[in-house]
C-alpha positions in Angstrom: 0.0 0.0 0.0 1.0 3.5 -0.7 -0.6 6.1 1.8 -0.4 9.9 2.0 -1.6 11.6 4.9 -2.4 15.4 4.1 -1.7 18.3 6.6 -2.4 21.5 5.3 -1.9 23.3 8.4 0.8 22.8 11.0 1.5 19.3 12.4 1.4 19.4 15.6 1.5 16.9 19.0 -1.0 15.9 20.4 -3.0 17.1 17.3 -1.7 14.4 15.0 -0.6 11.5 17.3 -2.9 9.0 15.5 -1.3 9.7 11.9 2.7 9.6 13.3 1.4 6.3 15.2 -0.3 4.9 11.9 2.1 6.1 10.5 5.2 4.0 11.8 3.1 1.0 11.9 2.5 1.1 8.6 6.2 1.6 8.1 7.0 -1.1 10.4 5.0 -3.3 8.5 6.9 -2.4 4.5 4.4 -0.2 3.2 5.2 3.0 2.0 4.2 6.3 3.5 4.5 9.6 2.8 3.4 13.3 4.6 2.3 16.0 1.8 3.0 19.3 4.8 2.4 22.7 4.3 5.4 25.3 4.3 3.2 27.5 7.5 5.6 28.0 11.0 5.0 25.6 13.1 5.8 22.4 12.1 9.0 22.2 14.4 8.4 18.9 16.1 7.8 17.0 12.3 9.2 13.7 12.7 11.9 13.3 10.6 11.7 9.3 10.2 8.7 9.6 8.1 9.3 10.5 4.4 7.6 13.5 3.5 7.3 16.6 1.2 5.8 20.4 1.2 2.8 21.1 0.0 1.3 25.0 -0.8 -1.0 26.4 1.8 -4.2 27.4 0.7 -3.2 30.9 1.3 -0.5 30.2 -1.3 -3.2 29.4 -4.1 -3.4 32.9 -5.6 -6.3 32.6 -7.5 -10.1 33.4 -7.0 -12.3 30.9 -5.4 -8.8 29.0 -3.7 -11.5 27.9 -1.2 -12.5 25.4 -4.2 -9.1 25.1 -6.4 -7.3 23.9 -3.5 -9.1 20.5 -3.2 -8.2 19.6 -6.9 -4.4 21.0 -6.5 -4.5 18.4 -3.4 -5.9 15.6 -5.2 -3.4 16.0 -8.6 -0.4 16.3 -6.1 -1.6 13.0 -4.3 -2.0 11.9 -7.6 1.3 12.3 -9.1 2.8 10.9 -6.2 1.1 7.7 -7.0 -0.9 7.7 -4.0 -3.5 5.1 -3.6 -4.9 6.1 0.0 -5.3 8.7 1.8 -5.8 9.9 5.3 -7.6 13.0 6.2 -7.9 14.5 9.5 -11.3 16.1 10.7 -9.3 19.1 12.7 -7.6 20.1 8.8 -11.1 19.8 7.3 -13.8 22.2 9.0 -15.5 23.3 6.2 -18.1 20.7 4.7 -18.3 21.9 1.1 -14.8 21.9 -0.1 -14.3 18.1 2.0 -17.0 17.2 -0.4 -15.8 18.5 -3.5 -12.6 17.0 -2.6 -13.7 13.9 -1.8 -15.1 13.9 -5.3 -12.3 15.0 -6.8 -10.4 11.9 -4.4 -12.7 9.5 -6.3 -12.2 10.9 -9.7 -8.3 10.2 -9.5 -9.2 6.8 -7.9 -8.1 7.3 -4.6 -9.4 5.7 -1.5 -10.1 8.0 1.2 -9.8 7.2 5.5 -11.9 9.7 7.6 -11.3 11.0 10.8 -13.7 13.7 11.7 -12.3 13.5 15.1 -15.4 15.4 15.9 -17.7 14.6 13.5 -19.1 18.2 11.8 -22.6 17.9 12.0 -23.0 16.6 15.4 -20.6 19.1 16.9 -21.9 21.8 15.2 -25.6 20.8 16.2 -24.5 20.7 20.1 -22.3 24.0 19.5 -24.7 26.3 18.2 -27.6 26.6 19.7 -29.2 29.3 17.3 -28.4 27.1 14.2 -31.5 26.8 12.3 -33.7 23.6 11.7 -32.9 24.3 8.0 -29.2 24.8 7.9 -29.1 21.4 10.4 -30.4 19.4 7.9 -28.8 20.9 5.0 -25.2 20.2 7.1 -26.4 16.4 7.5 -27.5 15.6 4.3 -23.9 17.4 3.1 -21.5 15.1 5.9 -23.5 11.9 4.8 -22.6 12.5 1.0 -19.0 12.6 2.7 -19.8 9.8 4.2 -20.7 7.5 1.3 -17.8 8.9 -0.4 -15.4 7.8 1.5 -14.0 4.1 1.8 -13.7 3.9 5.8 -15.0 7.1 8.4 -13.3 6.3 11.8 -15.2 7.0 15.1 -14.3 6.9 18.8 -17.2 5.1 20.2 -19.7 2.9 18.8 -22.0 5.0 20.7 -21.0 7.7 18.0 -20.8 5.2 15.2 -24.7 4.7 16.0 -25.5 8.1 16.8 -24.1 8.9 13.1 -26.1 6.1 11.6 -29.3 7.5 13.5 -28.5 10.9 11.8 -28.3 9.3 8.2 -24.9 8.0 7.6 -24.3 4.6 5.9 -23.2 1.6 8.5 -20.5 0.0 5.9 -18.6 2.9 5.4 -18.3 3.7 9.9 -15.7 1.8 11.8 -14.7 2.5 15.6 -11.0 2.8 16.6 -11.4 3.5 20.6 -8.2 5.7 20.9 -6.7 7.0 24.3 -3.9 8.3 25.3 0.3 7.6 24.6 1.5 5.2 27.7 4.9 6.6 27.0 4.0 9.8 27.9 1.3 9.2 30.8 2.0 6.7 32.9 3.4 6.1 36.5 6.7 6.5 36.7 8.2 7.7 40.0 10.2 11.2 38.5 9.1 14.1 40.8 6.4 15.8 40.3 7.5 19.5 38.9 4.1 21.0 38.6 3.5 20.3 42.5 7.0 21.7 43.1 6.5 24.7 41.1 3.2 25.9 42.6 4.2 24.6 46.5 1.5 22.4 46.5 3.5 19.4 47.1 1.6 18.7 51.0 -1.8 19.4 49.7 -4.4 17.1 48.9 -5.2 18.2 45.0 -8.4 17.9 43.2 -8.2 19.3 39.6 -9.9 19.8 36.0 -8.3 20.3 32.7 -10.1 20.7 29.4 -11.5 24.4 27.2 -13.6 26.3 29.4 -16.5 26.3 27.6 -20.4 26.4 28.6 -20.8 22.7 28.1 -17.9 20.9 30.1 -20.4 21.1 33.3 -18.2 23.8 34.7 -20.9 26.5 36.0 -23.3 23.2 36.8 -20.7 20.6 38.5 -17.1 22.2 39.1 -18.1 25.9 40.6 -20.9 24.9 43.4 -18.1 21.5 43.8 -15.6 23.6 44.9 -17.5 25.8 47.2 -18.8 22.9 49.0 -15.6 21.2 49.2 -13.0 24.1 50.4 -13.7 23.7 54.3 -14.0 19.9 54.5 -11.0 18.1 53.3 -7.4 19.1 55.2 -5.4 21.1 53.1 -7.3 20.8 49.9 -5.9 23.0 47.1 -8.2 22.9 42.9 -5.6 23.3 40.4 -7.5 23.9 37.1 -5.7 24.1 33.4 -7.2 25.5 30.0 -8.5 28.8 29.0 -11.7 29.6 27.5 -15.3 31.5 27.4 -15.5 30.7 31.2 -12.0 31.7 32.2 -12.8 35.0 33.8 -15.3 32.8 35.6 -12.6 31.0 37.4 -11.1 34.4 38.1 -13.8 35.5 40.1 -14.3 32.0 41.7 -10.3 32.1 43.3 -11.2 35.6 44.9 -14.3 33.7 46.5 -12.6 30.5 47.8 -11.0 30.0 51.1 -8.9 27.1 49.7 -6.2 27.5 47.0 -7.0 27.6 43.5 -4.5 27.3 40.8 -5.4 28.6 37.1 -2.1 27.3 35.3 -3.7 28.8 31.9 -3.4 26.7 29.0 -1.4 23.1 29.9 1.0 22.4 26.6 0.6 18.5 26.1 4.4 18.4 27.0 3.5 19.3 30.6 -0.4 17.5 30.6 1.3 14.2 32.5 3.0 16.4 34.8 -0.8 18.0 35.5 -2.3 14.3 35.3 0.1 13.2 38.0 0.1 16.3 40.1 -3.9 15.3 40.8 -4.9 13.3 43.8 -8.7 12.8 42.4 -9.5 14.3 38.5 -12.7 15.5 37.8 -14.2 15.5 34.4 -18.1 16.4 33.5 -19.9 15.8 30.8 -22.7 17.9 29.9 -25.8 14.7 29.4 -28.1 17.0 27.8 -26.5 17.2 24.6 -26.2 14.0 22.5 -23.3 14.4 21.4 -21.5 14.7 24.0 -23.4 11.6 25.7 -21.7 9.3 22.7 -17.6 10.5 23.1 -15.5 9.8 25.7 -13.0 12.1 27.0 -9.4 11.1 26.1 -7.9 12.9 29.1 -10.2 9.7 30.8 -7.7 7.9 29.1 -5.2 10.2 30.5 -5.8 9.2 34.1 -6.3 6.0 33.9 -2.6 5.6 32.1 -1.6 7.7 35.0 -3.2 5.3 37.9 -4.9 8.8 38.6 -8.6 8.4 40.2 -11.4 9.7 38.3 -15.0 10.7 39.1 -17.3 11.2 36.0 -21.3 11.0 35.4 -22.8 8.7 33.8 -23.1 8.8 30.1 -23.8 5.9 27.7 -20.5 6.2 26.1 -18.4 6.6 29.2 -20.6 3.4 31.1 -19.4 1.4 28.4 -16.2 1.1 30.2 -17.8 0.2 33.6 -17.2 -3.8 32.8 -13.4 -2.8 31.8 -12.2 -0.7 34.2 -12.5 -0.9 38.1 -11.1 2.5 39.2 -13.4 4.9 37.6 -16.5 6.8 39.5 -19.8 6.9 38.4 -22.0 9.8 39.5 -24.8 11.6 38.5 -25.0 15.0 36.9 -25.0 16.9 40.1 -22.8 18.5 42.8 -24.3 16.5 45.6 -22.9 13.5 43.8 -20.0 14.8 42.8 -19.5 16.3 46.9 -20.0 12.1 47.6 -17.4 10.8 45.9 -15.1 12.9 46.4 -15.5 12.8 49.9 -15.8 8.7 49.7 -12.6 8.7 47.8 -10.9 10.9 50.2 -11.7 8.7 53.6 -10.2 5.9 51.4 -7.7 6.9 49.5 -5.2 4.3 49.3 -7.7 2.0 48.3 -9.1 3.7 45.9 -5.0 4.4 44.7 -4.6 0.7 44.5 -7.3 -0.2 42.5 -7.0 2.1 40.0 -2.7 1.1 39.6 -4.7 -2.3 38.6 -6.1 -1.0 35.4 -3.3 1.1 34.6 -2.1 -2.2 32.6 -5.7 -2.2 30.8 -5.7 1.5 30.0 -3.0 0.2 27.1 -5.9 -1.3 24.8 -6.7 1.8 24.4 -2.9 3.1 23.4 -2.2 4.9 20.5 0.1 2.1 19.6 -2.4 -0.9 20.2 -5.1 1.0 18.2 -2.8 1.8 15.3 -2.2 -1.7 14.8 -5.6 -2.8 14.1 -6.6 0.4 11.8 -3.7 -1.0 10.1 -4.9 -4.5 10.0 -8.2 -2.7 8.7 -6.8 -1.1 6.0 -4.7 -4.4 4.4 -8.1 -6.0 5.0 -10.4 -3.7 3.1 -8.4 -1.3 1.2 -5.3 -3.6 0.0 
């Protein structure tokens, strides 16, 4: 097999771990590879073991309607390359109408195309914006299913998105599910000292943290606000560390001038520094908003994160993130509310080293979700289907 993977904007980690993991397996395996990147700053960590060569920017197409033009300079360069297959990411392609006509265009040259929406347009968008019309919904569905049928495999997270897609129109053949999580080279439990706790002095405290964007839907204003006021007086030298940035950052701001207790806004956490954070938490929080159905069908990879990390986690209960109640022993369940939430956490703190050694248990199962495990069978997928 010959396979080109596309990036017309930067490549960056952890944005693209899934194509340099595919990648090298593929390698490993004697097929050939190669990375069509654009010229743009940025793409300063490139791995250098995988062949590759520049491609224009769209900015770079100086004619009218690039928007358009650029799909069909992609294809003839992934043409004359003699690719066969191709990879595109969802985070490059935001815009539905030019991914169609270039998924056209793909079919035209006789390429096979791989999908990863990552998150998948319509759904996202539908949970997103709110004032999105009834009309311009269904005109975006109807667009992302042509996608859909054009492409020879669409890769999803969960099967609870995989069905939530086929609910919404798409065609079951063409969806496959390749559960990632997280890099166990990178998250894991290895006994270096923790910096982050060094650096802020919270090295004696027991920590209780969040990471993720701070925006309206992450159950920040519903769960992680009234948690925090409830919790500051009743757990010994409690200290919240929080990382991100956001809508609801100024939100935070206002919250640390209300607290008694300590609470850390580290800003935006570089993914060099998120196992530092991971490890620096005694418990991890993580809502998810169980209104919206999208967000009821992923689960988040920072999850994965913890788990790698023999961190403990307390998340509500979602379809998708139930799914690995069976699998996993260290995770808890709670309902969408700050009362449960106030439970756990205070269950997990009278029995901490309990709770610690049961979740080091299922550090070892957290790796069927590695990077590297799940890049072996979308591999074995593609020689399957597509060779």
């Amino acid at each position: 097999m010959r396979v080109g993977f596309l990036f017309h904007t930067p490549v960056k980690i952890p944005m693209n771990l899934r194509e340099y993991h595919i990648s090298t397996e593929l390698l490993r395996k004697g097929h050939n590879v190669l990375w069509f990147k654009s010229q743009k700053e940025g793409n300063h960590i490139f791995p250098q073991e995988i062949p590759a060569i520049n491609i224009k920017s769209m900015n770079e197409i100086k004619l009218k309607g690039s928007r358009f033009i650029y799909p069909l300079y992609l294809s003839y360069t992934l043409f004359i390359n003699r690719i066969k297959i191709v990879w595109l990411n969802g985070w490059n392609y935001r815009d539905p109408y030019p991914l169609l006509l270039f998924c056209f265009i793909l079919k035209i040259f006789g390429l096979k195309v791989i999908y990863d929406p990552i998150d998948p347009i319509y759904e996202y968008t539908s949970a997103m914006e709110h004032d999105l019309s009834a009309e311009k919904k269904a005109s975006l569905n109807r667009i992302m299913n042509r996608i859909y049928k054009l492409t020879d495999i669409t890769f999803l997270v969960t099967g609870e998105l995989k069905n939530l897609l086929i609910k919404n129109g798409a065609p079951p053949v063409k969806l496959h599910v390749a559960e990632w999580g997280t890099d166990p080279t990178r998250f894991n439990t290895s006994k270096e000292k923790n910096s982050l706790r060094k650096e802020y002095g919270i090295e004696d405290k027991f920590v209780i943290g969040w990471l993720g964007t701070m925006s309206p839907f992450k159950g920040i204003e519903e769960i992680i606000f009234p948690l925090f006021k409830s919790l500051e007086d009743k757990i010994e030298n409690i200290c919240f560390l929080v990382g991100g940035k956001g809508k609801l950052e100024e939100n935070f701001n206002s919250l640390k001038k209300e607290l008694k207790a300590p609470l850390i806004l580290t800003g935006e956490i570089p993914y060099s520094l998120a196992p530092a954070f991971t490890k620096a938490l005694d418990i991890y929080l993580i809502a998810v908003n169980p209104d919206l159905e999208f967000s009821t069908s992923v689960r988040p990879v920072k999850l994965f994160d913890a788990m790698s990390s023999g961190t403990p986690v307390i998340i509500n209960k979602t379809e998708a993130t139930l799914a690995l109640e069976k699998r996993f022993k260290c995770l808890r369940y709670v309902e969408f509310t700050p009362l449960a939430y106030f439970k756990s956490v205070m269950d997990l703190y009278k029995n901490y080293e309990y709770a610690k050694k049961k979740c080091l248990l299922d550090v070892e199962k957290a790796k069927m979700h590695s990077h590297q495990k799940v890049s072996k069978d979308v591999v074995d997928l593609f020689e399957a289907r597509l060779a």
